[in-house]
N, C-alpha and C positions, 0 to 999 in steps of 0.2 A: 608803497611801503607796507610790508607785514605790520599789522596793528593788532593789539590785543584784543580776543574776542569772549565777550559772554553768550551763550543760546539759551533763548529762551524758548521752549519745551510748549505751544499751546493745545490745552485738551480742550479748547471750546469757553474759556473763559473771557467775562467781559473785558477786562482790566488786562490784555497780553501788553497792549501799549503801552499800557502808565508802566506797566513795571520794565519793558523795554526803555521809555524816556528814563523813569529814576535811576535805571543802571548807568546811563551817558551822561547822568547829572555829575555822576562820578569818574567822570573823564576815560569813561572805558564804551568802547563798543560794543552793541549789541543788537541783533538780526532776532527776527521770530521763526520760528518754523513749526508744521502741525506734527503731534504727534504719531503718524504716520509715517515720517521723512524715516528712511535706511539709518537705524544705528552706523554703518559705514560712514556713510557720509558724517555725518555730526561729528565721528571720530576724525575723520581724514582734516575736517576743519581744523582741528587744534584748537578747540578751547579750552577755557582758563578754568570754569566754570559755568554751570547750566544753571535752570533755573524750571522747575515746575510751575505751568500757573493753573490757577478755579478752573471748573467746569461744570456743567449744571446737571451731573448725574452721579450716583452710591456708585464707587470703584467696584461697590462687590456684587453691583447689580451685571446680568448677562449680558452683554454688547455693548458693556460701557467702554471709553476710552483706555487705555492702558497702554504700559511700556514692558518692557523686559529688563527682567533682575541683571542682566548685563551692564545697562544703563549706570547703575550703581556698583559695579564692580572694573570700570575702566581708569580707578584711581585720578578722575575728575571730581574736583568738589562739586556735592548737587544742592540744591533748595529747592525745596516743597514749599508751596503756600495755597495753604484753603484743600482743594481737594487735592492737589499734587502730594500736599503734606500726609497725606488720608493715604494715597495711593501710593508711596514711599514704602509707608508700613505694612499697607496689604498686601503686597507684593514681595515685600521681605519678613513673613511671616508674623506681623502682628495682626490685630482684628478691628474692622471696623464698623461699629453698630451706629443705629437712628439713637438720636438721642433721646430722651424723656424730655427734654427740652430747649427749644431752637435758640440761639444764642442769635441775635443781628442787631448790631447798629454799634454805636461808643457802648463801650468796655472795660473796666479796668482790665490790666492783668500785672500778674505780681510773677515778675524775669528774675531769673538767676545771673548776677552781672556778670558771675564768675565765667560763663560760660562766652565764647569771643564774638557769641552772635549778638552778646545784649553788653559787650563793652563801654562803657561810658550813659549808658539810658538809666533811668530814673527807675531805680527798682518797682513800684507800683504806678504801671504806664497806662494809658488811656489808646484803645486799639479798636479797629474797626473791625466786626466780627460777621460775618454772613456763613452761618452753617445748618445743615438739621442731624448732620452723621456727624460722628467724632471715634478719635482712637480711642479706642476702649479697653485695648491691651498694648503697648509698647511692641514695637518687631526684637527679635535677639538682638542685645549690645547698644541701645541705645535706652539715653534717659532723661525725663524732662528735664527743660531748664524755662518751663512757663505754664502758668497755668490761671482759672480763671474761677470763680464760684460754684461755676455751674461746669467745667470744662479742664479735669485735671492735667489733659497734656495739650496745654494750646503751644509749645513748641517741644522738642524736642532732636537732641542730638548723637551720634557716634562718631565721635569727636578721631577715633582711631583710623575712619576710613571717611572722615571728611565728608559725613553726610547731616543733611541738616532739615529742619521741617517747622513748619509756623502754621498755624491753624488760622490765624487773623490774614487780616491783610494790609504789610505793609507800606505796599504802592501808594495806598490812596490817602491824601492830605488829615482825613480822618485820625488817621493814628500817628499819633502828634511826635513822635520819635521812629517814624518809622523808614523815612529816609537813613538816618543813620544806622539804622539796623541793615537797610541795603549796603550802604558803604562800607559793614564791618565782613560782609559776608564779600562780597566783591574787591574791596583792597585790601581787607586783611587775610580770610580766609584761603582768598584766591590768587593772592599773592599779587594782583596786578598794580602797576604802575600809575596808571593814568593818562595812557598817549595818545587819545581821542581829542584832539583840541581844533576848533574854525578857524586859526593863523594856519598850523599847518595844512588842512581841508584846502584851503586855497591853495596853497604853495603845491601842496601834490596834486590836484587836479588842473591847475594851471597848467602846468608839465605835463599831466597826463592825456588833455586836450588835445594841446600842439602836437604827440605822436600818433597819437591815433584821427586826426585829420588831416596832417600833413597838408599838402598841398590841395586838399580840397574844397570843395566850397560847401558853404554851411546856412542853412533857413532857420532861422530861428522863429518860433510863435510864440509873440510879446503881445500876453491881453493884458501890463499896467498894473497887473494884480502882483505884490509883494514875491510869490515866487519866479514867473515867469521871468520880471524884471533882473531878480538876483541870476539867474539864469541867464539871463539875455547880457550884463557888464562882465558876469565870469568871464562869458563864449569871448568879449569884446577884450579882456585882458589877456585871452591867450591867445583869440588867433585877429582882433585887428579887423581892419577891412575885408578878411576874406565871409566874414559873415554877414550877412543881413536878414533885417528885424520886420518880420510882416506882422501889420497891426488888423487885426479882421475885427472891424466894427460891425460885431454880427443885430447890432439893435436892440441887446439884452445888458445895457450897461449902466449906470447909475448917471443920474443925471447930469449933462457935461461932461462926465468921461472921458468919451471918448477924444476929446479937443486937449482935455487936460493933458492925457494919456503923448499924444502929440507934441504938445506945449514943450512935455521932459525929455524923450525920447527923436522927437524929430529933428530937423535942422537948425532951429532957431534954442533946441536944449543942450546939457552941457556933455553930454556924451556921444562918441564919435564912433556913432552906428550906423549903416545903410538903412533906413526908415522908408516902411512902404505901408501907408496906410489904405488899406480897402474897404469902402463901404458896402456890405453887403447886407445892410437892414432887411430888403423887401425879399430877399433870397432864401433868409431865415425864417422870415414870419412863412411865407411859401409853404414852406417845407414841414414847419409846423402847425397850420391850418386845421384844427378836429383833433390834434392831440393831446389823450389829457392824463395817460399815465405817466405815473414821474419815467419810470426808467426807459420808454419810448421817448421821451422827451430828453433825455440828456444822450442815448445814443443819437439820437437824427443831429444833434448839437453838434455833438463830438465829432460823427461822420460828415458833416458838411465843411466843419474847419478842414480834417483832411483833406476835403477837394478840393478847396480856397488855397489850400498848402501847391497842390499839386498844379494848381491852374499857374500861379505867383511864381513856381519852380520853372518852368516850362518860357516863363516869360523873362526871366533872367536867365536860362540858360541851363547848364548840368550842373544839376545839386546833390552832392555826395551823401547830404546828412542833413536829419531833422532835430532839431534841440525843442525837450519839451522841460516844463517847469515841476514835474511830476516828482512829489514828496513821497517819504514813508507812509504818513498814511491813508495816500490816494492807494499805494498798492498792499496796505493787511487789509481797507475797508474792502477791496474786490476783492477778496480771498484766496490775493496771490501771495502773501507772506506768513499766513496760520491757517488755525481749522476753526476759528472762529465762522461764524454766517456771512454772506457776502451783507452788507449793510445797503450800502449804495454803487454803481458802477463808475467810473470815472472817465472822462474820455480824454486824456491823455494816459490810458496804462492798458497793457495787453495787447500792444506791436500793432501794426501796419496791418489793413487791408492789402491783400493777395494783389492787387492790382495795380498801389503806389508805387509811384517813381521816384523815391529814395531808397537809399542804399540800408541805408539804418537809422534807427535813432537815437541820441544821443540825450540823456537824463542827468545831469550833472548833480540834481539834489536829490536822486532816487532812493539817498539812503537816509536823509534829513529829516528830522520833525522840526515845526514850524519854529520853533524858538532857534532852532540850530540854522534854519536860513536866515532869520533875520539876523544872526551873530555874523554869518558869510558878509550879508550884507555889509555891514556895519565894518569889515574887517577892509571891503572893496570899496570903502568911503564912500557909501549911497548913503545920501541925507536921512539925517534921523527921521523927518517927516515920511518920505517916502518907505525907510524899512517899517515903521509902527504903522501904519496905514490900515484901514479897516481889512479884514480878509473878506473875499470875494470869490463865489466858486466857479471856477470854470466855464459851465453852461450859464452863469449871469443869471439874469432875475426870470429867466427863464423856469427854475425852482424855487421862485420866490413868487410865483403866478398857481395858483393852486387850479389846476385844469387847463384848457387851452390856451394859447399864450396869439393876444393880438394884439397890433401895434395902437389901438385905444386903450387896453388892460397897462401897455407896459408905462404909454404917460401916465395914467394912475399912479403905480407904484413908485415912478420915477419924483413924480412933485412930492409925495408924501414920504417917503421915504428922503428926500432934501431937507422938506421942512423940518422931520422929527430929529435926523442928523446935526441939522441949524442948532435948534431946541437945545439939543443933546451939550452944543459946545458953549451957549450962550451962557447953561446952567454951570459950565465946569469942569463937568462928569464927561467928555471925552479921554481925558486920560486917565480915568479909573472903571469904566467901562470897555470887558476885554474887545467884545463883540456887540454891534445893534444894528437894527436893520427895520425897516416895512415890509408885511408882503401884502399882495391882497388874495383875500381868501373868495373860494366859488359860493360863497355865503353871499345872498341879496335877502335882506329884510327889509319890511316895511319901517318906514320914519314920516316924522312930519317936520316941514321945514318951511318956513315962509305961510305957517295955515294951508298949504297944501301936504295931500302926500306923498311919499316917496317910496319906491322900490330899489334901493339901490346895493353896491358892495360894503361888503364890511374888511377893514385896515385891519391888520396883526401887527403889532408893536414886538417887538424881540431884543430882549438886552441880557447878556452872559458876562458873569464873571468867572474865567477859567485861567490855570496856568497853563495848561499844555492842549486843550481843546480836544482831551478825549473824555473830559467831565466836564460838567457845567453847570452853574445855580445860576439862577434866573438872579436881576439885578434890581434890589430895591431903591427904584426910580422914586424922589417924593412926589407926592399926589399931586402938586401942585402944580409940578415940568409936566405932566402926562396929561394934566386938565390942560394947560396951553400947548401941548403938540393937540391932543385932541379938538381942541375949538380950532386952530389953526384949518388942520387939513380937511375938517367938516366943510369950512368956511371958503376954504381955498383948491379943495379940490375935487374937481366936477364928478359926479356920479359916484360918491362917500357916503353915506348917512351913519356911519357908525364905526367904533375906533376900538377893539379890543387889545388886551395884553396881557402876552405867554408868559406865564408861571411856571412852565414843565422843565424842570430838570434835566439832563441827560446824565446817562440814562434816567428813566426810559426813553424820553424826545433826544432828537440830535438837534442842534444848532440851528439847521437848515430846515424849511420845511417839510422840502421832498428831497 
């Protein structure tokens, strides 16, 4: 089904995500793409409206990111934000200079209501501001409708040709009305409807499953983890027995796991899947042996499932198609959807080795962020337990092992990481903690324990509260849950002497270790 789309424009800015999800917050779709992509194509798409995001360079500096004034003259409404907004007017002839002084962090700014980008918000708003250049002269035909103490045009519009520009940034939670600033510019401005909704996601992909596998047979890779799963009851609500669920118990799973993982999905669970569970612990640890950069460590990951895939194919017979649980943003982080940095690599994205024996593979959530699968879920009657389920990344604690990863290091992190979990739910704080985890770090300090002493690892404690887990504030644990996970896993778990915990935000940290 033709669905309304929004593009969003990336020059290299942190935040392409957040303002990707705040657009679908409003029932509208939207794709990122780097600003590179053929003017053609972005045309040929048909959208509704585009959308400029940050980037971390002066537009008027030599080799910086840019577009063409065409961009703005194809009678699609635009938005600028931060430097987009910058690069809007320098490209249609206003001027943009370094400021005398850097504006970042909360804000006020005093909006013109009148104007349809700031409908309904509180004339003197609270906004998140990251800049050091500003427009210093207006382009022909447009004129503020926001501004700041220090920052006369922090938005500004040409209302005649439907272009539009913010100097803040509304994506981010920071700017306390800044949601609604997207929804006036995307449903009002843009005219769109709102037909991006998870009832119909199902019902069209349900359908669109069944044609394109036909009579095929289908592998699905079910690691138990929130997306695969939603992934794996889709494939089972459209095409039934012709699929089956290979569970690769690669070694790198949280403690119990992989039996739990069984427990739902197997024979004796309540869905009616072919379940083929493989243990291949000692295959993995193998293969990982001396490896201690992260992203050697999640390719050899990633490339061994394939083999497990292929070997599992071969043993049931001819398999048409591979189903993998692969989200939006498993594929902007590997820098297949903007011109953002590649961040980390995924190993479910970026197709098949030359060599596999499937035919294709099939992504059912490729275009989802994570709140949008768990809606899938929920829509496919997976237990609430199961959709809100801790998130777990693909290569397993395999990135949650800082350096080489061996099957002594992973019970480590496996007990300690139970206990803190334990802790976590005995305290409460499981269902207001978005994200937690252990990892252990390549950190061995001395300790004294028992009047002797000790050289051993040191525990990383991790707890996020995020809504869409492309920002995150660390989670203030009270002292008292952190002094009893800390004596706990000192006490309880062998070769520990010492228990620290992450404070780092993301940006700049991500979630994960490595």
């Amino acid at each position: 089904m033709e669905k309304e789309l929004v593009v969003v424009i990336d020059f290299g800015g942190q935040y392409n995500q957040l303002i990707a999800r705040r657009v679908r917050e409003c029932n509208v779709y939207c794709e990122i793409y780097s600003y590179k992509t053929d003017l053609a194509k972005i045309k040929a798409m048909n959208p509704k409206g585009i959308i400029l995001t940050g980037g971390p360079s002066s537009c008027y500096e030599e080799g910086a990111a840019t577009c063409s004034s065409e961009l703005f003259e194809m009678g699609i409404p635009v938005l600028g934000l931060c430097y987009g907004a910058q690069l809007m007017a320098f490209v249609l002839g206003g001027k943009v200079e370094r400021a005398a002084v850097r504006e970042y962090g909360k804000t006020e700014v005093a909006v013109d209501t009148s104007s349809a980008l700031f409908a309904d918000v509180t004339p003197n708003t609270i906004c998140w501001m990251s800049h050091f250049d500003y427009i210093a002269e207006m382009a022909p035909g447009f004129r503020a409708v926001a501004s700041t103490a220090n920052c006369p045009v922090a938005a500004a519009e040409c209302k005649e040709r439907n272009l539009y520009s913010i100097q803040f940034h509304p994506e981010v939670l920071h700017t306390t009305e800044g949601s609604k600033m997207l929804y006036n510019f995307v449903r009002t401005i843009c005219g769109c409807c709102g037909d991006w909704r998870m009832d119909s996601f199902v019902e069209e992909n349900v359908k669109a499953i069944k044609e394109k596998v036909g009579n095929g047979k289908v592998l699905c890779a079910l690691s138990g983890g929130v997306d695969s799963s939603v992934a794996a009851v889709l494939l089972s609500k459209a095409i039934g027995s012709q699929l089956t669920c290979v569970f690769v118990d690669h070694g790198l799973l949280r403690k119990n796991e992989g039996d739990e993982v069984e427990a739902v999905f197997g024979p004796g669970g309540n869905y009616d899947l072919n379940f083929i569970r493989v243990n291949a612990q000692g295959r993995f640890y193998d293969k990982l042996q001396g490896v201690e950069e992260p992203e050697a460590k999640r390719k050899i990951i990633g490339e061994e499932f394939i083999r497990v895939f292929e070997e599992e194919a071969k043993k049931i017979g001819a398999v048409d198609f591979l189903v993998q649980g692969t989200i939006y943003p498993d594929v902007v982080e590997s820098g297949l959807g903007g011109e953002s940095a590649v961040i980390k690599s995924h190993h479910n994205v970026g197709g098949l080795p030359a060599c596999v024996d499937f035919k294709e593979i099939i992504e059912p959530l490729r275009s989802l962020f994570k709140d949008e699968v768990r809606k899938v879920g929920l829509e496919l009657g997976i237990p609430e337990h199961l959709v809100f389920r801790q998130p777990f990344p693909g290569p397993g604690l395999g990135i949650r092992i800082i350096g080489e990863v061996t099957a002594e290091k992973v019970k480590i992190v496996q007990d300690a990481d139970a206990i803190y979990r334990e802790e976590i739910a005995n305290a409460g704080l499981d269902g207001s903690i978005n994200q937690y985890f252990a990892a252990l770090t390549n950190m061995r300090s001395v300790g004294v324990m028992g009047d002797e002493r000790t050289y051993d690892y040191a525990i990383a404690l991790r707890a996020v509260n995020t809504v869409d887990f492309m920002t995150a504030e660390s989670a203030q644990i009270p002292w008292e849950v952190l002094q009893k996970v800390t004596s706990r896993i000192i006490n309880e778990v062998s070769h520990v002497n010492r228990v620290l915990y992450d404070v780092t935000s993301k940006p700049p940290g991500t979630i994960e270790f490595e």
